[in-house]
N, C-alpha and C positions, 0 to 999 in steps of 0.2 A: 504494500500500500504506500502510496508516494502522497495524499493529503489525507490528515486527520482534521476530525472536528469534535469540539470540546465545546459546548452553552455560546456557541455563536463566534468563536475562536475558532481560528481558519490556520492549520501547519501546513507548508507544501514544502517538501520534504526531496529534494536528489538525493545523488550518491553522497556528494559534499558539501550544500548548501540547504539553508532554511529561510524559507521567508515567510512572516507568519504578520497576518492583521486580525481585526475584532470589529464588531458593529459595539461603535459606542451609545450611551445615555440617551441619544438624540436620533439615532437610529441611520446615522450614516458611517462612513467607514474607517478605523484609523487604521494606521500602519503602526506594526509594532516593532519590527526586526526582518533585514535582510541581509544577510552572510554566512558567515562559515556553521555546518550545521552545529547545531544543538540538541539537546534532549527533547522530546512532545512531554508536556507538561497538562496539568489542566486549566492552568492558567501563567498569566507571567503578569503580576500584579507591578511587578518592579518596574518592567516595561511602560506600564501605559499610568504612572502614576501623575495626579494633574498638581498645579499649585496656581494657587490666585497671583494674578500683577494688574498692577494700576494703570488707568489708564486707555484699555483694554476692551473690546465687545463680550458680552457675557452670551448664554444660552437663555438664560430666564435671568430674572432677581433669585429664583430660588437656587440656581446653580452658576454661582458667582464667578466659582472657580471652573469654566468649563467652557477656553476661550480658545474659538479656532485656529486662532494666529500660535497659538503655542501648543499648537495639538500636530502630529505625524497624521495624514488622511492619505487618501487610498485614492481617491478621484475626487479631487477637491472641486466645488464648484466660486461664487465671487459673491459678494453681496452681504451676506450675512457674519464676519466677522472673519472670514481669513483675507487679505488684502496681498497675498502673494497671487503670482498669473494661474489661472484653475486649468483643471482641465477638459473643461468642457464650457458652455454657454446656451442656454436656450432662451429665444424671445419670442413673448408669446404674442400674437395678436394686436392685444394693445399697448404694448413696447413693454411690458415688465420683461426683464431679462433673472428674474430672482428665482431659483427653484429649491424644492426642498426634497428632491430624492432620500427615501427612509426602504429602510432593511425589510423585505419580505419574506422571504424563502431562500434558499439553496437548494441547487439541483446538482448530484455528483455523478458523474458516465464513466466509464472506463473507455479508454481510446481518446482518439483526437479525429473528428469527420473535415473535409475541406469545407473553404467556404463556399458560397455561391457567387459568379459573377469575378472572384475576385482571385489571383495567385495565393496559395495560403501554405501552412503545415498539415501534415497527414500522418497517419501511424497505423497503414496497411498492413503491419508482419505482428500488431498485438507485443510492441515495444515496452509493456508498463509501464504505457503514457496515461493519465488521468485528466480529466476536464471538468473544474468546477466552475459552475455558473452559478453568481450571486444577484441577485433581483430586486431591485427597487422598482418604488414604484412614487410617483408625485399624486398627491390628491388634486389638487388643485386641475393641474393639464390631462390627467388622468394619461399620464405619460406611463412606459416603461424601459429603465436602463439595465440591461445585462453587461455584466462584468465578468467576461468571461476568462479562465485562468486554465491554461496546460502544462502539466506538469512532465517533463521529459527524461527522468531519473539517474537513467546511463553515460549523459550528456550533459547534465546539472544545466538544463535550461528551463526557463519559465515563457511560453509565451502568451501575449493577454490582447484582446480586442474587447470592444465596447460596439453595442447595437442598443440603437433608439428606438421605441415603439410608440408609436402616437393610438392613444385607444379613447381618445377624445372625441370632440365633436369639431374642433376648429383647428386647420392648421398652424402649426409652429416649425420657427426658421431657428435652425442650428447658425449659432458663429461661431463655432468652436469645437472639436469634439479628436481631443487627442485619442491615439490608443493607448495610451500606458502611462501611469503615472508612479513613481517613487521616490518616497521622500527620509531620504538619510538624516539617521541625528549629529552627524559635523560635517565638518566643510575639509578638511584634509585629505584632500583630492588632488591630484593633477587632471587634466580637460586633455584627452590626447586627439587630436582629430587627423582629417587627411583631407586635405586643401590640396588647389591647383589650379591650371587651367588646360586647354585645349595643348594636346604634347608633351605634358608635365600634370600628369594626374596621379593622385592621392601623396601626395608630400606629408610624412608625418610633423605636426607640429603639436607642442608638448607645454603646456601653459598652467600655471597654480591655480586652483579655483580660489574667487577674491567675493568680494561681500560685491551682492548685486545680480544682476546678467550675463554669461554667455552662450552662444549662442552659435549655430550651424544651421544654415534653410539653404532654400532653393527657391526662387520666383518664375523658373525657364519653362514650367511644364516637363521637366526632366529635372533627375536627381543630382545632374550637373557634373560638369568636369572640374566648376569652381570648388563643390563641396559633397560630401559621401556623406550618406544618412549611416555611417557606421561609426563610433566613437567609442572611446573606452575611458572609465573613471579608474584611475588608478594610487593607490600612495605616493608619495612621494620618492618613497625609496624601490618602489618593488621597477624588476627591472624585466629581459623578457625569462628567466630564469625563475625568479621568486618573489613572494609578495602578492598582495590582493588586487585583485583589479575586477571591475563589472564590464563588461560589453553589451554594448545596445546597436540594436538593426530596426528597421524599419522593411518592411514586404510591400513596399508599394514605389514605383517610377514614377511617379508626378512630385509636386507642389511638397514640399515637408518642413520641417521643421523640428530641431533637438536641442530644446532650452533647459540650461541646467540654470538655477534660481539661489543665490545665497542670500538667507535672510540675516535678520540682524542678530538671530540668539543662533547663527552657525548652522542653519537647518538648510539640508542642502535638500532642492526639488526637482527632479528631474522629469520631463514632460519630451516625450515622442511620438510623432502621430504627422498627419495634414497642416500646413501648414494654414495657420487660420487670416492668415494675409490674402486678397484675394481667394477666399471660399467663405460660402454658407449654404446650407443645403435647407430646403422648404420639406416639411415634413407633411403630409397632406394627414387628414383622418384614414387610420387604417393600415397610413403606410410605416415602411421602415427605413432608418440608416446605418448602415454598418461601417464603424472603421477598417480599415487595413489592419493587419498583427505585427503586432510589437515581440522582438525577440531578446531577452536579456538573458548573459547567461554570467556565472560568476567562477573566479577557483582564489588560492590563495597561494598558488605554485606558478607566478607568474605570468607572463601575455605568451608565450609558446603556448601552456597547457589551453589558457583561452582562446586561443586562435584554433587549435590543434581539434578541442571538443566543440564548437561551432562548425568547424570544416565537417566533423563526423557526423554531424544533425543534420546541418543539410543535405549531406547525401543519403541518408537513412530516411527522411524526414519532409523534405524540401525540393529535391532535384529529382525529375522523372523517373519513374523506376526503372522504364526499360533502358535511362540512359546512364543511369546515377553511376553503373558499377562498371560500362560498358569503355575498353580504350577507344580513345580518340584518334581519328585517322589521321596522318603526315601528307599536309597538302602544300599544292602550290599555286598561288594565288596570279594571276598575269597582271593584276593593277601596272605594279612599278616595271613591270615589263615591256608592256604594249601602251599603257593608256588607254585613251581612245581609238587609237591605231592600230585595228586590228580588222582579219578576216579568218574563214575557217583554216585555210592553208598555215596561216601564223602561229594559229592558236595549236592546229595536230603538230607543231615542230614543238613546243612546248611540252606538250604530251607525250611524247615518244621518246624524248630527252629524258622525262622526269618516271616514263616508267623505268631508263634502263637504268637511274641510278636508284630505284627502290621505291620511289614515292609512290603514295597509296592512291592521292585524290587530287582532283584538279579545278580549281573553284574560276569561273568566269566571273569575272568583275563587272563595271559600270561598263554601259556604252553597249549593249547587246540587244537593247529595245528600243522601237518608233523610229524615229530617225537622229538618234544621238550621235553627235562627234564633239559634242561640249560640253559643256554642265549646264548651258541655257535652256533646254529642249528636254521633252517627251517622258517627264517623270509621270506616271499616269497611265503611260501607255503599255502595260507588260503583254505585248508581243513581241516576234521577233524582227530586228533591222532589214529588211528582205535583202538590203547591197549587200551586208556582211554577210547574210546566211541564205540565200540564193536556195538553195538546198531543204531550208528549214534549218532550224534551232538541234531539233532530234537529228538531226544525220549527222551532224558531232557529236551529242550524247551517244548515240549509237557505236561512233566508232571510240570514243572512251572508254566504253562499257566493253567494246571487243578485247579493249588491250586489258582489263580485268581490272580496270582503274576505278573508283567511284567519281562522279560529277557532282560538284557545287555551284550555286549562282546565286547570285550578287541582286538583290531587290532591296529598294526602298519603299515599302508599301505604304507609309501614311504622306509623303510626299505629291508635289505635284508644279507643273512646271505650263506657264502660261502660253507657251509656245508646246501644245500639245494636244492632241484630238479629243481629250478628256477634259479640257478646260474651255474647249471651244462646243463642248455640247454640254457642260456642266458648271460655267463660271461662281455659281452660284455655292459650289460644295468647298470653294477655297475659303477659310478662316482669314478674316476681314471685317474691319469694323466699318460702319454703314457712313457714307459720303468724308470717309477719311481717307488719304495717302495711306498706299499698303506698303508693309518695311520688309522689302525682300530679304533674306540670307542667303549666302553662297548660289544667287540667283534663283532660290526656290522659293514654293510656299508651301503650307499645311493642311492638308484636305483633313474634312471636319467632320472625325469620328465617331463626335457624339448623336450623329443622325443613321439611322441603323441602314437605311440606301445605302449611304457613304461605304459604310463596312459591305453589305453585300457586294456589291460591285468590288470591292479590291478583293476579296476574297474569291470570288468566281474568276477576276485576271489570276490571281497568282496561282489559285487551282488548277485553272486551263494550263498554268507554263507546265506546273508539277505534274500532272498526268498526261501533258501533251511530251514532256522530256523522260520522263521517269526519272528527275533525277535524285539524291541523295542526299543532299544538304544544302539548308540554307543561308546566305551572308541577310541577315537584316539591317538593316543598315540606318540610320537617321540623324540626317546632316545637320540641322539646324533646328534650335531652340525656337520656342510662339510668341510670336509677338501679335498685336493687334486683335487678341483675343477677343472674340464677339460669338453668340451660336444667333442663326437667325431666324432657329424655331423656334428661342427662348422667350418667354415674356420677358419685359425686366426683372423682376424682381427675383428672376433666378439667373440673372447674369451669373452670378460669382459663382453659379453650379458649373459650369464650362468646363472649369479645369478639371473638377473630377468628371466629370461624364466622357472628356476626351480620355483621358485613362481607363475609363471602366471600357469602352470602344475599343484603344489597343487590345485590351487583354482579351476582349470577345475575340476579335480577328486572330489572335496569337490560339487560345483555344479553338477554335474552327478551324486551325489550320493544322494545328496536332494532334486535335482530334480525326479529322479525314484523313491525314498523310501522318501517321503514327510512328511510322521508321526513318521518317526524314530528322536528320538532324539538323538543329539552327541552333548559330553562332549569330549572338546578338550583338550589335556595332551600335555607337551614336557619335560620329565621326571619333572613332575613339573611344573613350572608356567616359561620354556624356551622360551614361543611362547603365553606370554599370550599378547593379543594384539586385536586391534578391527576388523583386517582383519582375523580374526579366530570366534572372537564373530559374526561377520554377516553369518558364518555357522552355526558354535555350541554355542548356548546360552547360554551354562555353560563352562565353564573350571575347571582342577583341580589345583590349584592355588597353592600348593605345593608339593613335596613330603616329606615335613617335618609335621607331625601329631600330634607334640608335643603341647600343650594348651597353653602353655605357650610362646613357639614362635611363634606361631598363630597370639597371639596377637598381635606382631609389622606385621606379614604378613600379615592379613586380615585387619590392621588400613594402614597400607600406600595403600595396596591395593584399600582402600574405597576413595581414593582423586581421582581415575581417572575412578575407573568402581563401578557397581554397586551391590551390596550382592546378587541379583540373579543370578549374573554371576559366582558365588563363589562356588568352588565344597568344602564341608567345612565337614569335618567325625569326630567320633570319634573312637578311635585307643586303642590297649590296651600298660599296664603298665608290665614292665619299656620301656618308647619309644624305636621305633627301632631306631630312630636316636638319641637320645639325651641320652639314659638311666634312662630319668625321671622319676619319679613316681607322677600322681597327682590325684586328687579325680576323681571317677566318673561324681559326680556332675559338676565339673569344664570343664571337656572336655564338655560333652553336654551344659556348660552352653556359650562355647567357639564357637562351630560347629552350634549354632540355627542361629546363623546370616548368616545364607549363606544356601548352598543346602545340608540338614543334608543327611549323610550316615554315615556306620559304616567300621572299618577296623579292625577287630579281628575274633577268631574262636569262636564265641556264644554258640559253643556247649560246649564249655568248661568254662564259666563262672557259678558262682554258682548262687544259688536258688534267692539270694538276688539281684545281679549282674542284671542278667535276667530280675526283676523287676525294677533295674535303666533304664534299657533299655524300658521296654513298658511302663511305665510313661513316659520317656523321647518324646519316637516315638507320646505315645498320647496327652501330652502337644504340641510338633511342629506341629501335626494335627491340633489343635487347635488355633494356632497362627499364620500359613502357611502364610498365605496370609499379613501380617504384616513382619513377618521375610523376606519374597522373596520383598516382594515388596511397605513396608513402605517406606518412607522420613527416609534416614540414617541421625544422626550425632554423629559427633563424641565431645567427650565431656573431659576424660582428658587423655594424650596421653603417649605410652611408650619412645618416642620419646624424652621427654623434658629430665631435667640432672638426677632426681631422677630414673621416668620412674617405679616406685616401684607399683603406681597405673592406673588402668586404665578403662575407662568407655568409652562406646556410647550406642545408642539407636535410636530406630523406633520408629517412628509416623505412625498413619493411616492420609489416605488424608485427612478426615473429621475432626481428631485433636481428638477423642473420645475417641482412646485409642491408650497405649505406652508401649513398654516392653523397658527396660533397663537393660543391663550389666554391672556387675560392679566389678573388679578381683581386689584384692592384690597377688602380689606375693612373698612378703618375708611379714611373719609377726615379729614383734615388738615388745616387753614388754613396756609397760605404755606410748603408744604410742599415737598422737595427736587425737582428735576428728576429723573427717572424716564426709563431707558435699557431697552430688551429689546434683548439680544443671542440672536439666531435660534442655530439650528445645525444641522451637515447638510445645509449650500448647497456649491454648487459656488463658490468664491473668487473664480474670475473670469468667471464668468456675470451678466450682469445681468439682475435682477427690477424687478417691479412691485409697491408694497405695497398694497391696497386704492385709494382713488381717486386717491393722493398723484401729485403728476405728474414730480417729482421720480426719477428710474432708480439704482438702488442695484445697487453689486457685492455680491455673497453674502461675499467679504472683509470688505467692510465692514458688512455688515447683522450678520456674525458675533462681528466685532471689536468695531467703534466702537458698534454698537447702531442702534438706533430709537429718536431722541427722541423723547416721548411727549409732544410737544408738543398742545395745539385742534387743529390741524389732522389730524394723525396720528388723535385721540382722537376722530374726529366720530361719532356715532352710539354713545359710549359714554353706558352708565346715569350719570346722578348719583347723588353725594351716598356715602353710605353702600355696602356690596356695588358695586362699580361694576367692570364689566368692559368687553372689548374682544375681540375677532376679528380677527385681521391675517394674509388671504389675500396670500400669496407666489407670484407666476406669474414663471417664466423669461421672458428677452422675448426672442421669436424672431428671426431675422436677415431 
């Protein structure tokens, strides 16, 4: 049993953590304790003990002492005596925004079901996941608020959403309605987030929580490149090794928001959900609203062990079934090959290149539909180019398919381009505000998915390409943030519905598209890692996490990346020299040794690499065959990070489950003259097991590979790059008896 209950006392109960609240005096909810587990008690009077202060809003005159603002709550609402940000807002009719949700019932389920309409968590294999749902109810609006809580035991996570029910007579407008709310008794936190922008996403930055505000959203209709709805609260001292730390996620790609709240007696509040900036939702009699799920999970063994049990939940949990456990093919993408510049002859040299040095799959990029040869034209249009494919679309799937390669292609479905046949019999389906200038992006616009036409129609184009190709995999793709947000089916008074209605749209089209084509995989894009987020991961199992392919900023994108998702999810290539984006130049070796940890593809034209080149590449292809199943889906850690001040070195590394075997990375990027000795201490080894490190003949206890390190002496280093970018590969095998 993973929650107990005790007279209205609520335990939810992991392997290592306890979070326990109460329906207080008043009949709303407080928060008693969330951390490292504890004993089930029948009560914890210690916890939830009150004391009068001056000054101060009371409950009655009769209970003087029972003052919101000094009370832990559980979904606070505003109005009536807490004056920190709630989590929620309801206004009714005649403008009162005051409600007084009180404790009704409890309902306990074993399992966790998905949601409707929306990407969610699931517990198909009977995981000893638990579901409590608590129920208020408002007299007044004759409203109802479920609070619902899943308990994930194996994985020490908690996830929580909230559903409105109006069982009234009059509608009410939500402005506000986070999923998740928790409120810690001090402030001795660090705020870790991962900021960025477009080429430079998730940057970890590392900040003291201070009395007051901070704060992490998104305004773009996208989870953004600027800012990641995943953050972690941590001590001060704990590092990724040891020490406490919470993580929080969000399952939803639109509009968010994660306000951590310092009050003045140290009460830290943390609130995640929609952001309530531009949204409110109209709740009609009858009807309902449901937020997105909030994921929190906790340990006290460091941000490895938290990354590591996240990564493990959502593939158990989160990530398709049929795809969750399934490897990821090794493709090659023509983008930086061809461009627009292509025809079927181009594209089969590509092909027959990439089959003879191993590769699996062959993804067509932009430019293969309407009449494309720029990025001005024909988003809308998903047929095929008839100059480039004279033949049809299929008669190159077809002969892909001969050479026993899989095919991928390259769609941006919620796109739409004004110079295209779809806008010239549909002008009206572009997202656009009424007699104003429209604000193009990267020369596009955004066809308006909150209209269920909208969606039918892209879904029968993209259907048609899928069963007219048979192909394999999808690139999704979506290049630009909304501006000019308007729906022009909407009344006013449900403007600010738009932004969620457009996401509830995405995710229809995303499910109808998984649902009809079940074996197709899609790899989810927003020019980059714009929308990388876990309400896109429960579609597409992989994303492509940037559009920057440089190895070197990799680095910092794929280590922050690694604190909240997992190297499977990671669309990870290597690109040729000098980058498109950076200018760089760096070894062969280095990029491959950069792109293993995640979903290897390639981003160059192969046909034109030399004889030597070629051969980096089917070593490369045949070593990640090799190791597949360790790179997608070992136990990551991360080990020394670019993050810190020097940031000059940097390392992690997989485990297999069994602990048997371990590959490790290991990059300098500026080299040094008579520079210190350099130690990698592994982690994750069994202590008194002896391994083997690569060809050293030398047998190391996992104690000691963990402790004292691997000098990284010539001989350790053989087969590393010089000079500048230079890395290393250090395969870990148990030595059998």
């Amino acid at each position: 049993m993973a929650i107990f209950v005790n007279d209205n006392v609520f335990h939810l109960q992991t392997a290592n953590m306890s979070y326990i609240f109460y329906v207080m005096s008043n009949g709303e909810l407080g928060q008693l304790y969330c951390g490292k587990q504890i004993p089930v008690k029948a009560n914890y009077v210690n916890l939830s003990t009150r004391e009068e202060r001056g000054s101060m809003p009371a409950l009655s005159l009769d209970q003087p002492d029972f003052q919101l603002e000094m009370l832990k709550q559980e979904y606070a609402d505003l109005g009536t005596g807490d004056f920190r940000y709630p989590a929620y807002q309801v206004e009714e009719a005649n403008g009162s925004r005051i409600s007084e949700f009180r404790f009704s019932k409890y309902e306990l389920t074993a399992g966790k079901k998905r949601l409707p309409d929306m990407p969610s968590t699931f517990d198909d294999t009977s995981d000893a996941s638990q579901t409590l749902t608590i129920v208020l109810t408002d007299k007044v609006t004759a409203m109802t608020l479920k609070l619902n809580y899943t308990i994930f035991p194996h994985q020490d996570i908690l996830v929580r959403s909230s559903k409105f029910e109006n069982n009234g007579q009059q509608p009410v407008t939500l402005t506000a309605a986070y999923s998740s709310e928790l409120d810690l008794p001090d402030a001795s936190y660090d705020m870790i987030q991962f900021s960025g922008a477009w080429t430079r996403e998730r940057q970890l930055i590392r900040t003291p929580l201070r009395s007051g505000v901070q704060s992490i959203s998104s305004l773009r209709y996208a989870s953004s490149h600027q800012q990641n709805p995943f953050f972690i609260l941590a001590r001060p001292q704990t590092t990724d090794d040891q020490g406490e730390a919470f993580g929080f996620n969000l399952i939803y790609s639109g509009n968010f928001m994660d306000q951590v709240e310092v009050d003045h007696y140290d009460t830290t509040r943390i609130l995640v959900g929609i952001n309530p900036n531009e949204f409110s939702w109209q709740i009609d009699a009858g009807k309902t609203f449901q937020t997105p799920e909030a994921i929190m999970s906790y340990t006290s063994n460091g941000m490895n062990q938290l990354s590591q049990q996240m990564a493990d939940f959502y593939q158990k949990h989160l990530v398709n079934p049929r795809f969750a456990q399934k490897q990821r093919p090794i493709v090659i993408n023509n983008w930086e090959a061809t461009y627009f510049d292509f025809d079927e002859e181009k594209l089969l040299k590509i092909v027959k290149k990439a089959k003879q040095l191993g590769i699996e799959m062959f993804v067509l990029d932009d430019g293969w539909y309407g009449h494309r040869n720029n990025d001005r034209s024909s988003l809308g249009d998903w047929f095929e180019n008839p100059k480039k494919f004279p033949k049809g679309l299929a008669h190159l799937v077809t002969q892909v398919h001969d050479m026993d390669m899989k095919f991928g292609l390259w769609f941006e479905p919620e796109m739409i381009s004004m110079d295209s046949t779809l806008y010239t019999q549909h002008p009206d389906w572009l997202i656009a505000a009424p007699n104003r200038q429209k604000t193009p992006s990267r020369n596009q616009f955004v066809l308006d998915l909150s209209r269920p036409e909208v969606v039918d129609y892209v879904f029968q184009m993209v259907g048609n390409m899928i069963k007219k190709t048979g192909l394999d995999y999808i690139k999704w793709d979506m290049n630009r943030n909304i501006t000019d947000m308007f729906g022009q089916k909407l009344p006013p008074h449900q403007q600010q519905e738009m932004g969620h209605r457009y996401m509830l749209g995405v995710y229809q089209l995303y499910e109808r598209v998984t649902t009809a084509f079940p074996d197709v995989l899609i790899e989810s894009c927003a020019a980059g890692g714009g929308r990388y987020d876990l309400g896109m991961m429960y579609y597409a199992p992989q994303a492509w996490v940037s559009d920057d392919t440089d190895a070197v900023e990799r680095l910092k994108i794929q280590f922050g990346t690694s604190y909240g998702y997992p190297q499977t999810m990671m669309g990870a290539h290597v690109s040729a020299v000098p980058n498109e984006q950076t200018g760089r130049k760096t070894p062969f070796d280095t990029r491959g040794n950069v792109a293993f940890f995640g979903d290897l593809g390639y981003e160059l034209d192969i046909t034109k690499l030399t004889e030597e080149e070629q051969q980096q590449v089917a070593s490369q292809v045949a070593f990640y065959k090799q190791y597949r199943q360790l790179f997608q889906f070992g136990k990551f850690y991360r080990i020394d990070s670019p993050f810190e001040k020097q940031g000059n070195i940097v390392s992690w590394e997989v485990v297999s489950a069994d602990q048997q075997k371990a590959v490790a990375g290991w990059y300098q990027i500026l080299n040094h003259p008579n520079g210190p000795y350099q130690r990698l201490k592994f982690r994750g080894l069994i202590p008194d097991q002896l391994y083997t490190v690569n060809q050293l003949t030398e047998q190391f206890y996992g104690a000691e590979l963990m402790n004292a390190g691997l000098m990284l002496h010539p001989d350790a280093m053989q087969g590393a790059s010089e000079g500048d970018f230079k890395s290393q590969l250090f395969m870990v095998n148990a030595v059998k008896d």
